[in-house]
LUMTI-24434 format. One record per atom (N, C-alpha, C): residue in one letter; x, y, z. Coordinates in steps of 0.2 Angstrom, whole numbers, plus 5000, padded with zeros to 4 digits. Layout:
BEGIN
AXYZ;...
***
This chain:
BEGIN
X536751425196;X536751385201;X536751425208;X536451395214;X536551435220;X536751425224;X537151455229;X537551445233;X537251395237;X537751355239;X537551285243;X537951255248;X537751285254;X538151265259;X538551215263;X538951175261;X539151095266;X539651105273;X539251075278;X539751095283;X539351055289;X539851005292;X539450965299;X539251005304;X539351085301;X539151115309;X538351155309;X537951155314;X537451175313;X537651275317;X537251325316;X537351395321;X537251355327;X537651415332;X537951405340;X538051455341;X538051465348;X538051505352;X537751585349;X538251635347;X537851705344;X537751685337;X537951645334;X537951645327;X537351625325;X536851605326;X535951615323;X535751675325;X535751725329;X535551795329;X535751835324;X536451825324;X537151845319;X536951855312;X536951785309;X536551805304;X535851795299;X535351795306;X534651815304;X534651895302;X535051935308;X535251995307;X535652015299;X536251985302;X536652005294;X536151995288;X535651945287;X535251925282;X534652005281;X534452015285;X533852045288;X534152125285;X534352165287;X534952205285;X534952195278;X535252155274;X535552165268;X534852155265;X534252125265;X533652135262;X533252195263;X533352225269;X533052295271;X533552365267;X534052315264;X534452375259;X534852425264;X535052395271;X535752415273;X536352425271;X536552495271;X537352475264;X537852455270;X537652475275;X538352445281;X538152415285;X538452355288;X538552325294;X539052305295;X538952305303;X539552285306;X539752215310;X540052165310;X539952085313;X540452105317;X540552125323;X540852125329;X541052065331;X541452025328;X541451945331;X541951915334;X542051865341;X542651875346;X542851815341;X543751815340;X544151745338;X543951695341;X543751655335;X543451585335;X542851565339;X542551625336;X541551615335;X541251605329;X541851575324;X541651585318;X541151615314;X541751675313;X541251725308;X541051695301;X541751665300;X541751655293;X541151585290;X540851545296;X540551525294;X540051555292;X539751615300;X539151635299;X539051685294;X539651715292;X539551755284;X539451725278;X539751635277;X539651585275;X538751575272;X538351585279;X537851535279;X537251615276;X537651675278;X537151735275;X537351725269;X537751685265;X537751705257;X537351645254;X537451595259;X536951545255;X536251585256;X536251625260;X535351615260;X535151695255;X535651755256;X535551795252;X535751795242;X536151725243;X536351715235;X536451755231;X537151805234;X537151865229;X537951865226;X538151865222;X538851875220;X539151925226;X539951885227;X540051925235;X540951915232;X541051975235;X541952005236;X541951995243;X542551955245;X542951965252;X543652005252;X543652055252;X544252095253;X544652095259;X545252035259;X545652045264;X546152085266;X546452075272;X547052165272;X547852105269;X547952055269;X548452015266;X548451945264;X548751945258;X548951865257;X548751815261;X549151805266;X549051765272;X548251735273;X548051795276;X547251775275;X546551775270;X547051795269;X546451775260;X546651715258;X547351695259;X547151605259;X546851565261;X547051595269;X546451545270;X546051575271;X545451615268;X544751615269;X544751575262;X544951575257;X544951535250;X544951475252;X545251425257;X545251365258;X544551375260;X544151405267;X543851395271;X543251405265;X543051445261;X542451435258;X542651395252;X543151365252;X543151305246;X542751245249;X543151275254;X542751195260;X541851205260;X541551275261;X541051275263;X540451255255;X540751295250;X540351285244;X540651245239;X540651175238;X541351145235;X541051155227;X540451145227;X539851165220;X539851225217;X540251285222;X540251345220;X540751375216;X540851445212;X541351465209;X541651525215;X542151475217;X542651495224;X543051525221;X543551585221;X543951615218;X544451645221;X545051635219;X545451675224;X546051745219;X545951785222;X546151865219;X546751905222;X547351885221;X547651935224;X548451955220;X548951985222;X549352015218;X549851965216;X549951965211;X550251895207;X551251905207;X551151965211;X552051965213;X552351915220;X552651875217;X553351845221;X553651915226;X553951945222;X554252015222;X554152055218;X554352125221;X553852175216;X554452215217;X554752265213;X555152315215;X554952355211;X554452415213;X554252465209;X554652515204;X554652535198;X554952585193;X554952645197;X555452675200;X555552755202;X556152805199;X556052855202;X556752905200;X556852935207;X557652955209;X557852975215;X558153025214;X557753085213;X558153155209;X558853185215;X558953155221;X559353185226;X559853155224;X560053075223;X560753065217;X560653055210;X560153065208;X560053045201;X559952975201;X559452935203;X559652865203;X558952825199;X558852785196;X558452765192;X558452705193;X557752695195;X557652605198;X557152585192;X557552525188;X557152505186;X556552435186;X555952425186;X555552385189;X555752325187;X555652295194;X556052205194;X555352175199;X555452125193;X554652095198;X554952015196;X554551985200;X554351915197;X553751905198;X553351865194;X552851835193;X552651775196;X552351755200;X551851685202;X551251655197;X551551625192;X551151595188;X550451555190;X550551535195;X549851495198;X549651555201;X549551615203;X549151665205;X548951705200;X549351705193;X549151735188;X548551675185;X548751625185;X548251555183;X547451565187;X547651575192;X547051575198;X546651655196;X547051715196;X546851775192;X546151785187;X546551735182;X546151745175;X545751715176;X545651645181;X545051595182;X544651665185;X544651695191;X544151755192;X543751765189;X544151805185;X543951845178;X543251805175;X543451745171;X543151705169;X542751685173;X542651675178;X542051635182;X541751705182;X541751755185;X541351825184;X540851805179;X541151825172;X540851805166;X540451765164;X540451705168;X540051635166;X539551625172;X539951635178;X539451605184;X539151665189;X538451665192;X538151715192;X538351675203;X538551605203;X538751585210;X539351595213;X539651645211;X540451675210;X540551695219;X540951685220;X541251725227;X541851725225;X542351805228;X543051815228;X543251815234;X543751795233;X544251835239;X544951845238;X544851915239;X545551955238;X545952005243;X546252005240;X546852055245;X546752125242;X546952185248;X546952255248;X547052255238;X547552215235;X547852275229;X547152245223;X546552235227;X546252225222;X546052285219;X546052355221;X545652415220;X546652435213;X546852425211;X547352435207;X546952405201;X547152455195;X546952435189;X547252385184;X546552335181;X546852295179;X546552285169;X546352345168;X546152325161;X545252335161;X545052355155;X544252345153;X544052295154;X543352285158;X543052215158;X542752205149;X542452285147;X542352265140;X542652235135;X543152255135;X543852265132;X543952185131;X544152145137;X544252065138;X543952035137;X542952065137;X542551995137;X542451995129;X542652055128;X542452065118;X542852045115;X543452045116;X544152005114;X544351925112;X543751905117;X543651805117;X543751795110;X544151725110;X543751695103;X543151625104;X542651645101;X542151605101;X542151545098;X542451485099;X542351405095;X541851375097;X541651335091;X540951305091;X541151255086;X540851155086;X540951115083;X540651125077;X540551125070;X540351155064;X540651215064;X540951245067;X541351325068;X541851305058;X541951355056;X542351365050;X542951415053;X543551415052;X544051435054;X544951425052;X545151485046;X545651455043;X546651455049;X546751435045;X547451435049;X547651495051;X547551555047;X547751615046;X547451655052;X546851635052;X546251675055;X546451655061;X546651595064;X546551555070;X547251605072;X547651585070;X548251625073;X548351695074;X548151725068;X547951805069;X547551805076;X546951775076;X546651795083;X546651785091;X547351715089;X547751695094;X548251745097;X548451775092;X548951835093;X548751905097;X548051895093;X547751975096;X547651955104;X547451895107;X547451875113;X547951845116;X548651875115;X549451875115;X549551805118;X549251745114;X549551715113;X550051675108;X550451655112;X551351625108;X551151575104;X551451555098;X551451505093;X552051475095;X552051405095;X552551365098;X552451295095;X553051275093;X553251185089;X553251135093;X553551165099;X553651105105;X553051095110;X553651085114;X553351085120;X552751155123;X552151155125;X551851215127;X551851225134;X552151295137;X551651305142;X551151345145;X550751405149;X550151415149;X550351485143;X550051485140;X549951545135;X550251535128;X550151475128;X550751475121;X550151405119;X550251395110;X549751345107;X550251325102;X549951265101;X550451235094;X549851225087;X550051245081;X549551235076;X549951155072;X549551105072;X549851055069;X549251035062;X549251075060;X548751075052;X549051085047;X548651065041;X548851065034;X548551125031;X548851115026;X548851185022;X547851205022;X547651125021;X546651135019;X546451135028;X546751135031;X546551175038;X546451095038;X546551025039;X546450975042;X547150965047;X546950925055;X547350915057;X547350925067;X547650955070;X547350955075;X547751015079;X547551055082;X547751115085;X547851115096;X548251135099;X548251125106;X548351195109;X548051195113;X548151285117;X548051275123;X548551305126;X548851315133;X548451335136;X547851365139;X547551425142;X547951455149;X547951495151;X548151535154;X547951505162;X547451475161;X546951455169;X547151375168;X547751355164;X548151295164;X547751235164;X547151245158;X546651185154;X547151175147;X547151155144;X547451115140;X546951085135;X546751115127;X546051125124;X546551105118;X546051045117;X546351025108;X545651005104;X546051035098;X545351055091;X545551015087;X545150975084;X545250935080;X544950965072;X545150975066;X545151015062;X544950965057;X544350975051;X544250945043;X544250995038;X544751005033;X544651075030;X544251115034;X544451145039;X544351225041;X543851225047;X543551165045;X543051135049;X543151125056;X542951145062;X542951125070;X542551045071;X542850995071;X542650925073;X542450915080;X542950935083;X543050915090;X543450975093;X543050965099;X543251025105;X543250975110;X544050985115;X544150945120;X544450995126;X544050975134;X544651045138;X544950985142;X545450975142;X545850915148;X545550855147;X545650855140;X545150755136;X544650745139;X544150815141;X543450815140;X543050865135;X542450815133;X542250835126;X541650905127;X542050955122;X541351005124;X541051035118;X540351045118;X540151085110;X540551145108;X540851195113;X540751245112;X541351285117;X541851335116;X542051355121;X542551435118;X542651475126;X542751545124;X543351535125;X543951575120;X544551575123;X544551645126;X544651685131;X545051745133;X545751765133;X545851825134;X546451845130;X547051825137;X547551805138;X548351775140;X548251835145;X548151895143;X548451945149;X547851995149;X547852035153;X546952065155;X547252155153;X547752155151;X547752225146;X547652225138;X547352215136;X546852195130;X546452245126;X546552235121;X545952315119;X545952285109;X545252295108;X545152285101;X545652335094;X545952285090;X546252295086;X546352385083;X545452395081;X545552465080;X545452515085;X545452485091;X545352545096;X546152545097;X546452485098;X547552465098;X547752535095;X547652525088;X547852555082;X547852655085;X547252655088;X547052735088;X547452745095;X547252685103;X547652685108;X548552715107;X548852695102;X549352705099;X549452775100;X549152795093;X549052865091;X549152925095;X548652895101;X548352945107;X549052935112;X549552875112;X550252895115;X550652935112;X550752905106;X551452965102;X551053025101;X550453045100;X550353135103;X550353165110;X550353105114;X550553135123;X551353155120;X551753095119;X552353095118;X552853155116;X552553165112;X552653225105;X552553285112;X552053305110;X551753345114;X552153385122;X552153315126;X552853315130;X553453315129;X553753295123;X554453305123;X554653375120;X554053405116;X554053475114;X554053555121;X553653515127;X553753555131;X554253545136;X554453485137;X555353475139;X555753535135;X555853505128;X556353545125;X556253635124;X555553665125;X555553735126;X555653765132;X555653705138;X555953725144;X556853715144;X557153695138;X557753675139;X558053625142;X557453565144;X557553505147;X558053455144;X558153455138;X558453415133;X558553365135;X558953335139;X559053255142;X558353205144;X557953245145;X557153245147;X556853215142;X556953245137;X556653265130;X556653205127;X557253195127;X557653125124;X557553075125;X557553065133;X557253005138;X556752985136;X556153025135;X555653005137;X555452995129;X555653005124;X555453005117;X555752935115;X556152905117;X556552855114;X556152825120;X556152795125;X555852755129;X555252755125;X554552775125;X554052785122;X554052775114;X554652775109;X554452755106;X554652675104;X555252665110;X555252595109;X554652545111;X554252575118;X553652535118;X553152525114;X552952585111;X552452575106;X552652535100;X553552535100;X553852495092;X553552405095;X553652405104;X553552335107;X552652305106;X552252365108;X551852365107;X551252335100;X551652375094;X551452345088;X551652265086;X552252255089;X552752195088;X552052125092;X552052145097;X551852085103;X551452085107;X551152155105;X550352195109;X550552175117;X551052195117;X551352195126;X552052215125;X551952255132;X552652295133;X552752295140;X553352265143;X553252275153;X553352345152;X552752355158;X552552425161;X552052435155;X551452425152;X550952425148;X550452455152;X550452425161;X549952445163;X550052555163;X550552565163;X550552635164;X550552675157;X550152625151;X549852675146;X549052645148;X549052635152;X548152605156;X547552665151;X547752715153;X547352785152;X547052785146;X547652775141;X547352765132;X547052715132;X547552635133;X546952585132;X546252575133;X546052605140;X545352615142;X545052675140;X545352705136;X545152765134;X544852815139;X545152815146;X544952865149;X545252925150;X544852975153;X544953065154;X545353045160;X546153115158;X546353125165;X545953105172;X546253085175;X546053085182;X545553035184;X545253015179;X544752955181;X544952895183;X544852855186;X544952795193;X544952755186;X545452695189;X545552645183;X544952585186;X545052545180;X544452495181;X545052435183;X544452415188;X544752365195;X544252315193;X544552255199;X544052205200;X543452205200;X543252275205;X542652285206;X542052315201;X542252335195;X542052335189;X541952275187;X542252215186;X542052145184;X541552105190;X541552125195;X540952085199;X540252115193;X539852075196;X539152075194;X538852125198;X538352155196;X537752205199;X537352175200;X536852185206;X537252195212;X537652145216;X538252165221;X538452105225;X538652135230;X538752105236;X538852105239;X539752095242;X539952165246;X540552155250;X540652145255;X541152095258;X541252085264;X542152105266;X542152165271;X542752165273;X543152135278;X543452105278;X543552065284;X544252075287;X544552085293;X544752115298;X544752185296;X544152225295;X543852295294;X544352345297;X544952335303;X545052375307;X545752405304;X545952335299;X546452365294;X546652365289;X546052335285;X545852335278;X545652395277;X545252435280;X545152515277;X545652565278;X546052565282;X546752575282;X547152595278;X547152515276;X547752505270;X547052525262;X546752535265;X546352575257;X546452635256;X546552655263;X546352735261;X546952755259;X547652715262;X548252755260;X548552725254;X548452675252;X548552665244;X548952715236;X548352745237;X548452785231;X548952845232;X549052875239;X549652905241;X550352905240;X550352835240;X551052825240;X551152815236;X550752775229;X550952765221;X551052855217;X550552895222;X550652935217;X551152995218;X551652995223;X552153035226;X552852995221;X552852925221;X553452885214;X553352925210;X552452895207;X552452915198;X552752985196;X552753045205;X552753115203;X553553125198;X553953075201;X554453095199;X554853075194;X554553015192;X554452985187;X554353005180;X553853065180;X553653095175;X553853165174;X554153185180;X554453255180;X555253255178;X555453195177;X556153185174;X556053145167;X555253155165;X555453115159;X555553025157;X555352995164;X555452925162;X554952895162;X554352915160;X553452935160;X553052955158;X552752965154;X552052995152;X551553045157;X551353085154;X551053105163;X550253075163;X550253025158;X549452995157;X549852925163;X550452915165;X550652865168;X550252885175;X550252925179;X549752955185;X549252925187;X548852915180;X548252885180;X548152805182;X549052775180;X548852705184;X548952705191;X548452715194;X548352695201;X547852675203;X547852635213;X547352615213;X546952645215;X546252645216;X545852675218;X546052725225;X545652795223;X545752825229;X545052795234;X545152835238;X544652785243;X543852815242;X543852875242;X543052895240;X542752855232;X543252845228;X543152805222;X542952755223;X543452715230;X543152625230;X542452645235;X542452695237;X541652695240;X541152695233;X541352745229;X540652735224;X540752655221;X541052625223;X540952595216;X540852535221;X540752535228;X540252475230;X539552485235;X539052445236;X538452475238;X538552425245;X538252365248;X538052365253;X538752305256;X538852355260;X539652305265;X539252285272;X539652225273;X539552185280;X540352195282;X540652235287;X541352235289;X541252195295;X542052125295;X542052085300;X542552095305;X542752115311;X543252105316;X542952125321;X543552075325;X543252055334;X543352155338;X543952195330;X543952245335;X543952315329;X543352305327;X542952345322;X543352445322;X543552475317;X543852535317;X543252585319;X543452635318;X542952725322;X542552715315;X542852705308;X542652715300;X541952675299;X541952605301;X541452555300;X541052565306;X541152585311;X540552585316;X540452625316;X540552715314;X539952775313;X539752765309;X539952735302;X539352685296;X538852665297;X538952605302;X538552555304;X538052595310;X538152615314;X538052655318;X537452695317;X537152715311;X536652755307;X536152705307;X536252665303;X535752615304;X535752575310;X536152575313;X536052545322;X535952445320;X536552465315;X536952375314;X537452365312;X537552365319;X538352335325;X537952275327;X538252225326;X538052145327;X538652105331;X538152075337;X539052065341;X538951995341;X539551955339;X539451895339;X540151875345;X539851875352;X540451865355;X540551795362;X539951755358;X539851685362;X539951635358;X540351595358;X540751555355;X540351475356;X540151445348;X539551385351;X540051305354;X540751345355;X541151295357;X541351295365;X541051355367;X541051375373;X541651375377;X542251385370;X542951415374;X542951495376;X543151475381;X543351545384;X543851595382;X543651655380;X544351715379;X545051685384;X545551695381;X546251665386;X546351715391;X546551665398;X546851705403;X547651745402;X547451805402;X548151855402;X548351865407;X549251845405;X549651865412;X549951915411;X550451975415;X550751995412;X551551985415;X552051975412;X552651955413;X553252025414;X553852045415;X554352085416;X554552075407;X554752125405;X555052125399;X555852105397;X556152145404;X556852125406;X556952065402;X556552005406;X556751945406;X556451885400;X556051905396;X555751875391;X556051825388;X556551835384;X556651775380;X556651715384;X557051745390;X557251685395;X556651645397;X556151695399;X555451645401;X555151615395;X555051665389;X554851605383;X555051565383;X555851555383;X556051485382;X555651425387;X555751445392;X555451415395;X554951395396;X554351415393;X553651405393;X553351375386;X554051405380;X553951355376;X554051305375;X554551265381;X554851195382;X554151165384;X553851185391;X553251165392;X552851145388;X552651195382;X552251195377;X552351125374;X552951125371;X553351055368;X553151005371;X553151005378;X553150925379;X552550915380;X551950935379;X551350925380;X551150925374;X551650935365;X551250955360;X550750985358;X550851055363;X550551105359;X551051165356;X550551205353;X551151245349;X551051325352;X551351335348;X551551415352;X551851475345;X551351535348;X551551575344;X551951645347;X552651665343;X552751745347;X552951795343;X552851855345;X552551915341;X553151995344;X553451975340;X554052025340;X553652095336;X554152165337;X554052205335;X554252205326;X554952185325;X555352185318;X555352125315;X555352135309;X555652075304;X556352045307;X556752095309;X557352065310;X557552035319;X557052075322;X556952035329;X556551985329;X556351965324;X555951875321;X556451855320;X556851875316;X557251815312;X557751805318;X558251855323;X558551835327;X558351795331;X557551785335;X557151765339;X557351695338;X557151685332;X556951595329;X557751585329;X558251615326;X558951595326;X559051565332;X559051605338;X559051585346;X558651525351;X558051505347;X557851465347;X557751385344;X557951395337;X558251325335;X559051305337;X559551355340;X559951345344;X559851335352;X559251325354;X559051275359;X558651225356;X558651215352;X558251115351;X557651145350;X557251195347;X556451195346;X556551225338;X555951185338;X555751155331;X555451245328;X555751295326;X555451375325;X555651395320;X555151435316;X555251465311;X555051555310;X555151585307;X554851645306;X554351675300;X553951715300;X553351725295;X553451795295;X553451845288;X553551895290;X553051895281;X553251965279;X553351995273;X553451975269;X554051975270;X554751945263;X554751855263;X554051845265;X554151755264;X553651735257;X553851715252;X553351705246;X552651685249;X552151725247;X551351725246;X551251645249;X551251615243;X551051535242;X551451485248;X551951515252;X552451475257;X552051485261;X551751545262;X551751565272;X551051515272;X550451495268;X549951455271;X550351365272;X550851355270;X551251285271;X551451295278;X552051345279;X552151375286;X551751335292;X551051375292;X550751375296;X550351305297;X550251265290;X549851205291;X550551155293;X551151165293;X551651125297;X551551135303;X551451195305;X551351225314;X550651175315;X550051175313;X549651155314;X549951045313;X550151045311;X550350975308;X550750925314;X551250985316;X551750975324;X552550955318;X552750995313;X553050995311;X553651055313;X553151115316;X553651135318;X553151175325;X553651205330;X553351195336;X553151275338;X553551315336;X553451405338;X553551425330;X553151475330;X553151515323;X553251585326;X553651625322;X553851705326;X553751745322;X553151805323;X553051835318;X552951895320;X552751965315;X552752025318;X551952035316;X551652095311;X551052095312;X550652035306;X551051995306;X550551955298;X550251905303;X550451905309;X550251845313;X549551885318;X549251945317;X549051965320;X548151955321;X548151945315;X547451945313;X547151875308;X546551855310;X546451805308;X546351745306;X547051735309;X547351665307;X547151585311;X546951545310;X546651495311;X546751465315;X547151425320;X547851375321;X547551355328;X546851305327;X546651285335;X547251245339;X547651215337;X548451185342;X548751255345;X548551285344;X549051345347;X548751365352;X549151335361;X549051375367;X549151415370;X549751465367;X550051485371;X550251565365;X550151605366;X550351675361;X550651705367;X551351725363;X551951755369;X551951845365;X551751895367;X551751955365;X552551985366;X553051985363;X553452045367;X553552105367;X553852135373;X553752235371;X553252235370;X552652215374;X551852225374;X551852295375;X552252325378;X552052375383;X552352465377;X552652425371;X552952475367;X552352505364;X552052545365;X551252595364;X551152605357;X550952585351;X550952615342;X550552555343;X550852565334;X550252545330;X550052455332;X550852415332;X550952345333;X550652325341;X550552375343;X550552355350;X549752405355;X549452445350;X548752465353;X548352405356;X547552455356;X547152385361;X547052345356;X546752365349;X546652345346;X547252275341;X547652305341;X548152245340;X548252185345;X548352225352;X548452165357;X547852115359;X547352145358;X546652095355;X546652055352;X546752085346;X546852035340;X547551975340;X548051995343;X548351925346;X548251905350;X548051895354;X547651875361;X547351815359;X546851855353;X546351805349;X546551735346;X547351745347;X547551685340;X547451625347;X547551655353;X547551585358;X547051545361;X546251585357;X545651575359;X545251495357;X545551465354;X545451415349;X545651355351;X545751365359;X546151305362;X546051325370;X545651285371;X545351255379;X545951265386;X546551245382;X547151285387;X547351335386;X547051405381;X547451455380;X547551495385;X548351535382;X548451575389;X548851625383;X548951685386;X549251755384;X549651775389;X550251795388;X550951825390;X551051865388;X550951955391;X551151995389;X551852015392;X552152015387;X553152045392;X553152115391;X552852145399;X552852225401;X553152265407;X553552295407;X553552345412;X553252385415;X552852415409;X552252475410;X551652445408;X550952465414;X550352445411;X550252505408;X550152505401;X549852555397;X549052565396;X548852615392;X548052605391;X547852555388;X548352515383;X548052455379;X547852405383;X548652395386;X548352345390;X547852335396;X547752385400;X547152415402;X546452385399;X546652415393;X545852415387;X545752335389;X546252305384;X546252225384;X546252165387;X546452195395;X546352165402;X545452165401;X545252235403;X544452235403;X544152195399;X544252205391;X543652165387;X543752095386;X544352085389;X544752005388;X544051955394;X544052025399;X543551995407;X543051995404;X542652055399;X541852055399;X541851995394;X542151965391;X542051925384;X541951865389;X542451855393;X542651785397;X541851765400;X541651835403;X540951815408;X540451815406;X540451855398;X539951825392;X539851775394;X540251715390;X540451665387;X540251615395;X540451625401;X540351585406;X539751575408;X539351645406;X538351655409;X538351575403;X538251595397;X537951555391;X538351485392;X538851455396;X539051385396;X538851355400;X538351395405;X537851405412;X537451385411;X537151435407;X536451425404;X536151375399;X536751345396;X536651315391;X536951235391;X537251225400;X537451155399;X538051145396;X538551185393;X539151185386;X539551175392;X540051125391;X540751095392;X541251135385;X541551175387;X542051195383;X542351155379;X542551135372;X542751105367;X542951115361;X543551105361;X544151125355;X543751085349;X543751135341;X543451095335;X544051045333;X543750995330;X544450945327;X544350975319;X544651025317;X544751055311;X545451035307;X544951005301;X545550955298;X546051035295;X546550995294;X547251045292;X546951055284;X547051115282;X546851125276;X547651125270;X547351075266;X547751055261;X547751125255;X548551155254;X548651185248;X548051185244;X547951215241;X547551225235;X548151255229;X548851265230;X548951285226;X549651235225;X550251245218;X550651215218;X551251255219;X551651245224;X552151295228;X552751285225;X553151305221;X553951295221;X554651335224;
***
């Protein structure tokens, strides 16, 4: 099938030159460009409409959560026909396995799981496999290893109606795709066998992607295949968890850890390490005793190395291994997504060091990490990088082939927001104030603290005067913060108070008024390119206005006063030239896609 675009909007303003070029570019076999696009010129359509016409299996790699949800809404909405996918790190909370040799202190790994993003995961996976009209989108930790595509796609069990298949076999090979045998009730990874001894009878399996598959069985016989009491010839099971490896390669996988093991406790114990020695033999042999038991063990991913059977040092196999060849990537808000790429594998691998140097690790443990960045460069060809404020790394890219694409006329013919700049003395007091105003006229307001914890104070001071505010940080579950924001857009709540997650991308056309505080505090939170990117959020509404709270004018804001004005006068030639009355889109509130608890 091919990608197929639905949307009542035709291109506007830059956006027909925008993506002739984008188009133009990726057939001339460009590996890089760059879409320069100001907030709410709608990039995301116009990247949208290059994929309908390029038709090529496409990754969008966003820098968090937050906005990889809603690009997954936004191209749900564009391709409803399509295999829309959404990819990102399936921890609630994630507390990494470390050792702290300063007190001796051993953390051990506490996570929780999001069933519905592990559900939405394996769909990925699967639509990879099946549909060649695939789009992802996913967050930074997609370059983290997550198992052999071989491995997985060889592991399916194949059903077919005439299929022969006894009781024994079914659950043996139910097993090896670590799924659960269960009497009762099921739920996603578990099957019930309700057959007789001649294999008549009927069988139910949980899937993992939470389809619910019943087989109707005549001595051994496959009758009937159904997915959610729809009838199908024929259907693939894949394996419950995406660490998977065929039976006799398991068996040798094994092997190949209790001779690491061996091997390192023998070099412990000739250095005199004995406690070391101990640790790490007993730890390792209880996994491999868990591993034979239930072919899963937590913390499985850090014998990655065997199961893949790879050589020290070698880059683990990621998402980007299971895309199709060729396909195209798009990175979107570029100026911090390549960032957080580069510095990834740094940080994992400084833990693992100690981890394995006391013994609570294997040193093939190392090799679980996620891509270093020159690795996630081989391993993709032609990138389109999106933001209104593109980094130094994508534009001397782009910059060789001389495609820098600037999409900065908006076909709604709003204009960039007028910036004030306010005393920082007296801030909250004037926020209050301004966002009283906000209030009675129903619109909303967003404001952007340096800390987690001057968010949460901020909002506490403000629902203590009568306003409807909440706070968005970090520490808010994945699946909560796109509700957050659609109650902000709803008039359910009235100021949302956030640090950098509010920074970039975010949708929210009711929002007048973005209050900046401590503009004037010069880093990371507060450069030109960050105060751009919040500026942005207030671009999407016909009243917007910016409030920066400063004592000092700095270079940023300098920077962002100038190109706030050259954007503005763009956009006023082209509403000249073009007859455009400025006009807010009526952008319906996008409905969950997911189920939050």
């Amino acid at each position: 099938m091919k990608f197929k675009l639905v949307s009542p909007f035709k291109p506007g303003g830059d956006q027909p030159q925008a993506i002739k070029k984008l188009i133009e570019g990726v057939r001339k076999d460009h590996k890089n460009q760059v879409l320069l696009g100001v907030t709410g010129s709608g990039k995301t359509f116009t990247i949208a409409s290059a994929i309908e016409e390029l038709n090529m299996p496409t990754l969008v790699i966003s820098p968090n959560k937050i906005l990889a949800a809603q690009l997954y809404q936004e191209f749900k909405s564009f391709f409803p026909k399509n295999s829309v996918n959404y990819f990102v790190s399936y921890y609630d909370y994630y507390q990494p396995e470390a050792y702290l040799p300063v007190d001796k202190t051993y953390i051990q790994k506490d996570a929780r799981i999001n069933s519905e993003i592990d559900k939405l995961r394996h769909a990925t996976i699967q639509n990879l496999f099946t549909r060649k009209d695939s789009l992802v989108i996913a967050s930074v930790s997609c370059i983290y290893g997550i198992g052999s595509p071989d491995n997985y796609k060889k592991a399916r069990l194949e059903l077919r109606i005439g299929g022969v298949i006894s009781n024994k076999d079914l659950s043996h090979h139910l097993g090896l795709l670590q799924y659960v045998r269960s009497r009762d009730k099921i739920v996603p990874g578990e099957y019930i066998l309700n057959t007789n001894r001649l294999g008549t009878g009927k069988i139910i399996i949980h899937l993992v992607t939470d389809e619910k598959v019943e087989l109707e069985m005549n001595r051994k016989k496959i009758t009937s295949i159904k997915i959610d009491s729809k009838n199908k010839k024929e259907l693939d099971i894949y394996p419950a968890k995406f660490w998977t490896t065929p039976q006799h390669q398991f068996n040798l996988a094994l092997q190949n850890i209790k001779s690491e093991m061996e091997e390192r406790v023998k070099k412990f114990q000739s250095d005199g390490r004995l406690e070391e020695a101990e640790r790490l033999e007993k730890k390792t042999l209880f996994d491999i005793d868990m591993l034979k038991k239930q072919g899963y063990v937590n913390g499985v991913e850090n014998y990655s190395r065997h199961f893949d059977f790879r050589k020290p040092g070698e880059p683990a196999l990621t998402l980007l291994d299971y895309m199709p060849k060729p396909f195209l990537l798009i990175v979107d808000e570029s100026h911090i997504t390549i960032p957080q790429l580069r510095a990834m594998q740094a940080g994992d691998s400084k833990r693992k060091d100690s981890l394995i140097a006391y013994g609570y690790r294997l040193p093939s443990a190392i090799d679980n990490r996620p891509l270093r960045f020159e690795e996630f460069e081989e391993k993709i060809d032609q990138t389109i990088y999106v933001s209104a404020t593109p980094g130094d790394y994508e534009l001397e890219r782009a910059k060789k082939d001389g495609r820098i694409i600037e999409q900065v006329v908006r076909p709604t013919g709003i204009l960039d927001p007028k910036i004030s700049i306010r005393p920082a003395q007296t801030q909250v007091v004037d926020l209050l104030k301004e966002i009283k105003t906000r209030v009675s006229k129903n619109e909303r307001c967003l404001a952007l603290t340096l800390t987690k914890r001057s968010a949460e104070d901020l909002t506490e001071y403000l629902l203590d005067q009568g306003i409807k505010a909440t706070y968005l940080h970090s520490e808010i579950k994945t699946l909560k913060r796109p509700e957050i924001l659609a109650s902000l857009r709803r008039g359910e709540i009235d100021v949302v108070v956030g640090v950098n997650l509010l920074r970039e991308g975010l949708d929210l056309p009711e929002v007048s008024l973005v209050a900046i505080l401590d503009a004037d505090r010069e880093g990371f939170l507060r450069n030109y390119r960050g105060l751009i990117q919040m500026a942005g959020r207030a671009a999407r509404s016909t009243k917007g206005q910016v409030i920066l709270y400063a004592d000092l004018l700095t270079n940023s804001i300098k920077q962002t006063l100038s190109e706030t004005k050259r954007r503005r006068l763009a956009q006023i030639r082209f509403n000249k030239k073009s007859g455009i009355t400025p006009q807010e889109l009526n952008k319906p509130i996008m409905v969950s896609n997911f189920n939050v608890d």
